[in-house]
Residue frames relative to the residue before (quaternion, step in Angstrom):
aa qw qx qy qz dx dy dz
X 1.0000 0.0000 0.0000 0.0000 0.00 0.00 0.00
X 0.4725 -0.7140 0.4948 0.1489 3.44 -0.66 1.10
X 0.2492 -0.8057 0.3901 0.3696 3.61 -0.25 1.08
X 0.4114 0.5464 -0.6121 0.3969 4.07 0.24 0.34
X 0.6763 0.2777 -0.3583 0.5807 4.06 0.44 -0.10
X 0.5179 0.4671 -0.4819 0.5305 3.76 0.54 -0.47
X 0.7826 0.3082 -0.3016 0.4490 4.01 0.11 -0.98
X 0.5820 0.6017 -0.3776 0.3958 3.44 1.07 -0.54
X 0.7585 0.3347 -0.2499 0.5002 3.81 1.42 -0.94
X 0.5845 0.4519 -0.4709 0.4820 3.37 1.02 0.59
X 0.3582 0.7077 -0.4291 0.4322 3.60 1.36 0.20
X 0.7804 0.4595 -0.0143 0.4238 2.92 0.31 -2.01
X 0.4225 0.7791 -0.0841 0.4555 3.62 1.79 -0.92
X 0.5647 0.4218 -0.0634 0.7065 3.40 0.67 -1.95
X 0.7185 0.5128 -0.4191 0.2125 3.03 -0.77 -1.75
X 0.8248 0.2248 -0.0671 0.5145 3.55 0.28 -1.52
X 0.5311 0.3228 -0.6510 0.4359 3.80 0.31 0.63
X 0.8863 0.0965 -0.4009 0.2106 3.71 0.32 0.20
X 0.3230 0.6157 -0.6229 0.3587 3.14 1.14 1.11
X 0.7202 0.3170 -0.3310 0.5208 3.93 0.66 -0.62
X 0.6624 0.4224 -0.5399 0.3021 3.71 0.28 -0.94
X 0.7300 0.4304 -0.2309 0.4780 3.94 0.74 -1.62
X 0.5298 0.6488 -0.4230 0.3455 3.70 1.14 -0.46
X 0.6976 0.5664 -0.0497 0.4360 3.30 1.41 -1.39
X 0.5323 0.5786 -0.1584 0.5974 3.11 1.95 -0.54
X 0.8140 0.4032 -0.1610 0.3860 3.51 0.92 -1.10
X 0.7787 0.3736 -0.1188 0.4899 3.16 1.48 -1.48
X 0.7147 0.4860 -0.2383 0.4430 3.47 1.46 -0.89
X 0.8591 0.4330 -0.2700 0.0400 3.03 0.74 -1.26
X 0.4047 0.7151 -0.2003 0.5336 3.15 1.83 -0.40
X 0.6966 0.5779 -0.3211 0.2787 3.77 0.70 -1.32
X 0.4677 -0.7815 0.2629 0.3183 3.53 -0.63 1.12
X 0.7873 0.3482 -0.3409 0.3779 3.12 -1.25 0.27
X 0.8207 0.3244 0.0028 0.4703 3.18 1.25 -1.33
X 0.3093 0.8162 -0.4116 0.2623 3.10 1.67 0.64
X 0.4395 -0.8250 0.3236 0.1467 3.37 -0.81 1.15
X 0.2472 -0.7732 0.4631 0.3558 3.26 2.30 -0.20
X 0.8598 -0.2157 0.3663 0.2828 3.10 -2.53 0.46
X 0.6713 0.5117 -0.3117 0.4362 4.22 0.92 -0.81
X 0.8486 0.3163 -0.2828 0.3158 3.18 0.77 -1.06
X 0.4675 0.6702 -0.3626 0.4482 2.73 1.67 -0.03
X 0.4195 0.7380 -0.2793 0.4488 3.50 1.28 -0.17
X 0.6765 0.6767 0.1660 0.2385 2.34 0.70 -1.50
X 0.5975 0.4616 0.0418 0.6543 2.96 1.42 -1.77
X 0.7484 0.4671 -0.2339 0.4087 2.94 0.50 -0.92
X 0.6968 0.4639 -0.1350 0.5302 3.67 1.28 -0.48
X 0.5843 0.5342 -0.2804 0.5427 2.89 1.72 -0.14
X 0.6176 0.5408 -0.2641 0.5064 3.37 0.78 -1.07
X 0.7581 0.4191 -0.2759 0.4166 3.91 0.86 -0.89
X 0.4507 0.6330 -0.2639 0.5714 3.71 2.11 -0.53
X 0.7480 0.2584 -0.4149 0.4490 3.56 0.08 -1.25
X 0.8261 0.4913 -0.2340 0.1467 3.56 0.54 -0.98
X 0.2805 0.7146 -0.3920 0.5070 2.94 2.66 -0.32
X 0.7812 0.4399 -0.2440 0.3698 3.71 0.55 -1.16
X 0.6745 0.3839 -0.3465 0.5269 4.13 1.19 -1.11
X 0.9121 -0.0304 -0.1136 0.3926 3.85 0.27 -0.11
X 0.3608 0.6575 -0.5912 0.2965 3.88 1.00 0.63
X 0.3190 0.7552 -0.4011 0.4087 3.81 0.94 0.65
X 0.7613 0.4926 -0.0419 0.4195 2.66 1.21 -2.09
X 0.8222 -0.1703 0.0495 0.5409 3.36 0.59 -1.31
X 0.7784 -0.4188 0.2390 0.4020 3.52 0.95 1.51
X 0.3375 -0.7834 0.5153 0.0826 3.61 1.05 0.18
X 0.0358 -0.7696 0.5840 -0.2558 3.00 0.30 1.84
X 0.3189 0.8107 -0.4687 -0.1461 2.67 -0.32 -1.64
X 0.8046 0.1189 -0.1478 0.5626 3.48 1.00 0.56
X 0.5858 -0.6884 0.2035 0.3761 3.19 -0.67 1.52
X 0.5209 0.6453 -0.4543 0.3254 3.74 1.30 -1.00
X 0.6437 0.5818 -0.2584 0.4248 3.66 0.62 -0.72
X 0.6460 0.4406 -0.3783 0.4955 3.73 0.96 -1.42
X 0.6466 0.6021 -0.3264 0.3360 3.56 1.13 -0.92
X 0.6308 0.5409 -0.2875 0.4763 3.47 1.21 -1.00
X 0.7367 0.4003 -0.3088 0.4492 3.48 0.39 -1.17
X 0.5731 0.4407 -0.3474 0.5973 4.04 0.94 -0.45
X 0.7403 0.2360 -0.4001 0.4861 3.82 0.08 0.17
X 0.6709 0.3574 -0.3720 0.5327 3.57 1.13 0.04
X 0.6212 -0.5974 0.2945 0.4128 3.81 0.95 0.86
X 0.3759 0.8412 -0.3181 0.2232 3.66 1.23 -0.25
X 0.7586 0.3542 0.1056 0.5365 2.93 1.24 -1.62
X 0.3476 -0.6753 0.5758 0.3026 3.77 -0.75 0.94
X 0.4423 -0.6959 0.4226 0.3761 3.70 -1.57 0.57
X 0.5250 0.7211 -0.3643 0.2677 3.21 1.14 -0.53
X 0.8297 0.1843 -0.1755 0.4968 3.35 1.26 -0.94
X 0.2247 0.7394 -0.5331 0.3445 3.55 0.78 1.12
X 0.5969 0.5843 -0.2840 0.4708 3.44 0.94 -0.45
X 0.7304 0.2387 -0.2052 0.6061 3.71 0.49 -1.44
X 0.4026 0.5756 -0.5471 0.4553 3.63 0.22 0.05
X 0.7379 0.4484 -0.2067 0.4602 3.69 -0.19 -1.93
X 0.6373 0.4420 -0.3305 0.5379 3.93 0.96 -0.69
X 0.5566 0.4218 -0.4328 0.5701 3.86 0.54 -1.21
X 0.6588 0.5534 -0.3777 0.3421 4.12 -0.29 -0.61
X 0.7721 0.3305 -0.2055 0.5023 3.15 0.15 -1.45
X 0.6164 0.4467 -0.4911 0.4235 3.79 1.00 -1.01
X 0.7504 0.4609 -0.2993 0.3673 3.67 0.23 -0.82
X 0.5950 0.5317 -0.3188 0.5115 3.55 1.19 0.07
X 0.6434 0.5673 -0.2369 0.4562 3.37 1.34 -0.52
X 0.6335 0.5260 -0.1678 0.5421 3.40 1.72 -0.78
X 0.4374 0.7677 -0.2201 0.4133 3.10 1.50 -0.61
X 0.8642 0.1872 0.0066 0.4669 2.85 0.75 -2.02
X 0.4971 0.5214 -0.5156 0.4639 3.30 1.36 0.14
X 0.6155 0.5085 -0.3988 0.4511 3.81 0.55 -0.94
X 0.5944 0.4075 -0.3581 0.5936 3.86 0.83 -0.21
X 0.7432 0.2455 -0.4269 0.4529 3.39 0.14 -0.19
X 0.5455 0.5029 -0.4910 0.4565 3.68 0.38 0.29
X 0.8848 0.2460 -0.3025 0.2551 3.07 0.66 -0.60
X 0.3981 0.5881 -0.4080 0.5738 3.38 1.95 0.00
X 0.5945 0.5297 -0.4133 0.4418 4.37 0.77 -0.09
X 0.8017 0.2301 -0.4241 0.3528 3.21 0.60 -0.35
X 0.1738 0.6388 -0.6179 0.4241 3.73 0.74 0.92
X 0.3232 -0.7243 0.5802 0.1852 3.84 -0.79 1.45
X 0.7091 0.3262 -0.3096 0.5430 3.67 -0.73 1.28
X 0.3887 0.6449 -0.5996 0.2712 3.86 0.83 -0.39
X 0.0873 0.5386 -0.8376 0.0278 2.78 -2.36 1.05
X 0.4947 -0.7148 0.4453 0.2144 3.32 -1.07 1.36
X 0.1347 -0.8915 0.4239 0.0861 3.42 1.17 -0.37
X 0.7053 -0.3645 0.0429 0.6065 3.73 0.20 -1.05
X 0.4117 -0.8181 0.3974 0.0566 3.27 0.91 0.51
X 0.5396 -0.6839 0.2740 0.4075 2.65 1.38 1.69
X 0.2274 0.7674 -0.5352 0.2700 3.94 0.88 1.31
X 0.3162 -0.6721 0.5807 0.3333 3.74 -1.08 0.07
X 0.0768 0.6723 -0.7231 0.1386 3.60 -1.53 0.61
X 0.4639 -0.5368 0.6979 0.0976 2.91 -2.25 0.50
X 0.8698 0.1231 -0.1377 0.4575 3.44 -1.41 0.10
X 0.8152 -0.0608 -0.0159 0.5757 3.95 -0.50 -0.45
X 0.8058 0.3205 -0.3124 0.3878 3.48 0.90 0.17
X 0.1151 0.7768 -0.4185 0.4563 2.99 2.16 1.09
X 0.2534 -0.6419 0.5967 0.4094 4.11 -0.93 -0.14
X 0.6562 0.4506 -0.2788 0.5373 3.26 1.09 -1.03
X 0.3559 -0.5690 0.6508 0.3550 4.11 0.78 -0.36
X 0.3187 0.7450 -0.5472 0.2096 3.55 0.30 0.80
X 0.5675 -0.6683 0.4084 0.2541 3.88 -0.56 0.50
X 0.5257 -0.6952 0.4062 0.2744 3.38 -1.23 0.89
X 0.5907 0.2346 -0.5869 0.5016 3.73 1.17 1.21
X 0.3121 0.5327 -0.6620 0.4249 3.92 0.38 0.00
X 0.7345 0.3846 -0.3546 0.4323 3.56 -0.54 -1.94
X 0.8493 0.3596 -0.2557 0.2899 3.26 -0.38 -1.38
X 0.4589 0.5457 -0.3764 0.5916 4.32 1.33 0.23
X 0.5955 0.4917 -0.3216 0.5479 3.78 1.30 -1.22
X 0.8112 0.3861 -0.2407 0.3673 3.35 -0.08 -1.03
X 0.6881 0.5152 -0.2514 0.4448 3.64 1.05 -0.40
X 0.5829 0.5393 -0.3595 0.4901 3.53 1.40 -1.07
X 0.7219 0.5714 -0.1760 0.3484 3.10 0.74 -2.23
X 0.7581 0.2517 -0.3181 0.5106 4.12 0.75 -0.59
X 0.3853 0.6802 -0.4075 0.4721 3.26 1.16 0.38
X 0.6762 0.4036 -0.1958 0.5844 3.56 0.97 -1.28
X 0.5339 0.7087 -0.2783 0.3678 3.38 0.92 -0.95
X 0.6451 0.3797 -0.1469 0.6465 3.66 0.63 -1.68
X 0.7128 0.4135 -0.4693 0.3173 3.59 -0.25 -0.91
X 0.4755 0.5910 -0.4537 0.4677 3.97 1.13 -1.11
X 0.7655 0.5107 -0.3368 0.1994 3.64 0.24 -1.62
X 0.6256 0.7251 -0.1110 0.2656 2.60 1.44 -1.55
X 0.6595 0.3931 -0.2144 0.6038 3.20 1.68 -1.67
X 0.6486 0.6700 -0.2682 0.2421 3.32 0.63 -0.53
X 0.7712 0.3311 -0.1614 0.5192 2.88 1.75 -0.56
X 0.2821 0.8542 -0.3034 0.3143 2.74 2.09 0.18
X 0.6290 -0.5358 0.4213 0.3738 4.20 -0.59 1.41
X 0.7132 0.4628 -0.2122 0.4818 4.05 0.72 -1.48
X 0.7894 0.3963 -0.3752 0.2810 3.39 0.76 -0.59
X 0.7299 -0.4617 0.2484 0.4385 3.56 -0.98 -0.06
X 0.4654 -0.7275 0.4187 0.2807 3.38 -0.71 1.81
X 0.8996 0.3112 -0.1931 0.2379 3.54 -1.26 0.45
X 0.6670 0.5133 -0.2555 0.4757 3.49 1.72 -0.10
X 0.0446 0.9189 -0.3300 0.2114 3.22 1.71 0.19
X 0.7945 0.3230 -0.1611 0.4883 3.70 0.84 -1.67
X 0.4583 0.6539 -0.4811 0.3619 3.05 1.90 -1.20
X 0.6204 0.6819 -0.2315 0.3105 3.57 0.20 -1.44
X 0.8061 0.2707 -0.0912 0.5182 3.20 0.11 -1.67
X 0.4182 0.6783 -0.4187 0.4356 3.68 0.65 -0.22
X 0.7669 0.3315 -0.1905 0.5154 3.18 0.31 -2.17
X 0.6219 0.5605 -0.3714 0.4015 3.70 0.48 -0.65
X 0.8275 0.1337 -0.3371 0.4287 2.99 0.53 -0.22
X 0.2715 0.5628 -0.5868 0.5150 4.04 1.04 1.03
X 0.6999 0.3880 -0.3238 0.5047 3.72 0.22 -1.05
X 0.7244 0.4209 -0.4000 0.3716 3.80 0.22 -0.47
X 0.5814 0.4786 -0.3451 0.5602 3.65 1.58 -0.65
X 0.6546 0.4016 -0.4076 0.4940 3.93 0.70 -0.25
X 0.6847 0.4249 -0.3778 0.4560 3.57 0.46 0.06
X 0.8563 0.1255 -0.1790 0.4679 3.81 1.00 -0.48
X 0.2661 0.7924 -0.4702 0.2833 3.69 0.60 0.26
X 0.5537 0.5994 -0.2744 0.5088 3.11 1.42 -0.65
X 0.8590 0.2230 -0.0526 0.4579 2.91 0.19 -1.85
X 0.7606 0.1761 -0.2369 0.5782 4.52 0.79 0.36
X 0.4847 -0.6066 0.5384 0.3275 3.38 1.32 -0.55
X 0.3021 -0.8372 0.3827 0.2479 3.33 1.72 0.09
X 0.0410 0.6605 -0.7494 0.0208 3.72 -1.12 1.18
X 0.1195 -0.7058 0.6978 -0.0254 3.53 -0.41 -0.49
X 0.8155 0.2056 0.0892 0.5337 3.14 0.67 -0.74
X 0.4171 -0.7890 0.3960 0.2160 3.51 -0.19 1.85
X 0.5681 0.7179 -0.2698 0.2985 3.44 0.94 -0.86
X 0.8189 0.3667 0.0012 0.4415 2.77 0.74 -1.47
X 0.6417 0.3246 -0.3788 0.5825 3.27 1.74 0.53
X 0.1903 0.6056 -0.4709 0.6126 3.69 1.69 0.40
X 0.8938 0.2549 -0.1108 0.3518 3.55 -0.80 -0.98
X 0.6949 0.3970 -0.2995 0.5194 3.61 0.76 -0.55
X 0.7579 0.3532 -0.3116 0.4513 3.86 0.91 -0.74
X 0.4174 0.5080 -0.6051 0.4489 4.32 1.57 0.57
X 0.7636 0.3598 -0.2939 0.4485 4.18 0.60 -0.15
X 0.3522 0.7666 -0.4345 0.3154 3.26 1.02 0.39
X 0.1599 -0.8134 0.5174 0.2123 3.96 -0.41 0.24
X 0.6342 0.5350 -0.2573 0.4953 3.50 1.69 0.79
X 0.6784 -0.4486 0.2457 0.5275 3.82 -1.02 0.43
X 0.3904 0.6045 -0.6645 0.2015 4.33 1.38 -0.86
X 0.6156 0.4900 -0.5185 0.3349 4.04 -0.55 -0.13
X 0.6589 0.3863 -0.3418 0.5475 3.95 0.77 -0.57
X 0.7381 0.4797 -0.2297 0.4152 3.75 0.78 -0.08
X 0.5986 0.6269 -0.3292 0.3745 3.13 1.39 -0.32
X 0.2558 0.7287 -0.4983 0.3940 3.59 1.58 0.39
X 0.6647 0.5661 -0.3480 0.3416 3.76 0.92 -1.76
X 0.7364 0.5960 -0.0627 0.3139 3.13 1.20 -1.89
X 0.6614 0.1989 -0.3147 0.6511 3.46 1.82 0.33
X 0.5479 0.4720 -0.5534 0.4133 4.06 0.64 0.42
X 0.8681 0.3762 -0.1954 0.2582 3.21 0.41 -1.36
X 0.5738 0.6127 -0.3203 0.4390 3.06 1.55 0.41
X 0.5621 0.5563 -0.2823 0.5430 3.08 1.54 -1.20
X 0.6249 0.5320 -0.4040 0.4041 3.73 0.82 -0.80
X 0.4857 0.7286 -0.2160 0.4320 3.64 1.01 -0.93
X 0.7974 0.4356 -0.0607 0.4132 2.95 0.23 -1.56
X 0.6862 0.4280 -0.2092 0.5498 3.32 1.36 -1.21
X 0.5181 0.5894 -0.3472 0.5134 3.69 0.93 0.05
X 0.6506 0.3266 -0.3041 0.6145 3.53 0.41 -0.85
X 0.4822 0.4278 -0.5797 0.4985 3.74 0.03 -0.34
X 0.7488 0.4816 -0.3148 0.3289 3.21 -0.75 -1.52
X 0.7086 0.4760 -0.1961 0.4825 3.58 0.38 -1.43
X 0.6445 0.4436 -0.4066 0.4717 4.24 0.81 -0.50
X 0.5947 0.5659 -0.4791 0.3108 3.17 0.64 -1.10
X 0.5586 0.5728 -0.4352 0.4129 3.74 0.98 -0.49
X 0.7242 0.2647 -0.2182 0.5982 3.38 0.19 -1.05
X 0.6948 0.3945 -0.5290 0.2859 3.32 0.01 0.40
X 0.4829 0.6087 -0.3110 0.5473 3.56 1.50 -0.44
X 0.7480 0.5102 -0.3383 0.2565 3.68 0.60 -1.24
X 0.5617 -0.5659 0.4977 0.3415 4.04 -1.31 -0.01
């Protein structure tokens, strides 16, 4: 596979975990009567990484966010050369994401982008949680995150359930922090969700690509054991 379609299906990849995960966050969850609450947003968000783990993780391995290119390249998985344009295919396709959400969440009469389904720490915490809570959340949680991928895609494990897996894993990791960062896991998607933000989440998004990337590069480091072992 030629890596312009490999970057082209992590475009397309990005793109829709945050047009549906934050889409689902912006337009749904709030909306009366028929709000979907903090779960389904979960939810979404595991969905979007399932349907898409399945229409093109063929192509270019079904990243979709740089924390991952980082894990699988510290867990030999991943070539260095293309760890860069990946991280760019991501963030560009996250960025489209959220502009195409913000077009459509603007024409709602009265819109205010507010936090735009952004991550943050202290006042831009949901829970008002602190910048080590978040930053322990965001390190444990893509930590746990890669390690799912990792077995999951692992030759020994069971062939074909791979997204099933990583999907839920990463619903359960948004039900456990959303509260407390609004959950990123995944630099990209807090890159793209805090350039429409109408709040400081853009000075903070530094946390939302170290402390993940750190995460991520741990589990690598930590499979290579169990992958090596008898």
């Amino acid at each position: 596979m030629t890596l312009v379609k490999k970057l082209g299906a992590e475009f397309f990849g990005t793109f829709w975990l945050v047009l549906g995960g934050c889409g689902s966050a912006v337009l749904a969850a709030g909306f009366p009567e028929l709000g979907i609450g903090f779960v389904g947003v979960a939810f979404a968000f595991g969905l979007t990484v399932l349907t898409m783990a399945y229409a093109v993780g063929h192509i270019s391995g079904g990243h979709f966010n740089p924390a991952v290119s980082f894990g699988l390249w510290s867990a030999g998985k991943f070539e260095t050369k293309d760890l860069l344009p990946y991280i760019v295919a991501q963030v560009i396709g996250g960025v489209v994401g959220a502009f195409v959400l913000y077009l459509i969440a603007s024409g709602q009469a009265g819109f205010e982008a507010g936090g735009f389904a952004s991550n943050g720490f202290g006042e831009l915490s949901p829970g008002k949680y602190n910048l080590t809570a978040v930053v322990i959340t965001e390190v444990v949680l893509t930590f746990m995150f890669l390690f799912i991928i990792l077995g999951s895609t692992d030759e020994r494990a069971p062939a074909g359930f791979a997204p099933i897996a990583i999907g839920l894993g990463l619903t359960l990791i948004h039900l456990i922090s959303i509260p407390v960062s609004n959950t990123s896991v995944n630099p990209a998607r807090s890159t793209a969700a805090a350039l429409f933000a109408d709040t400081a989440a853009l000075s903070q998004v530094w946390v939302f690509w170290a402390a993940p990337i750190v995460g991520a590069i741990l589990a690598g480091f930590v499979w290579k054991f169990f992958a090596t072992s008898k």
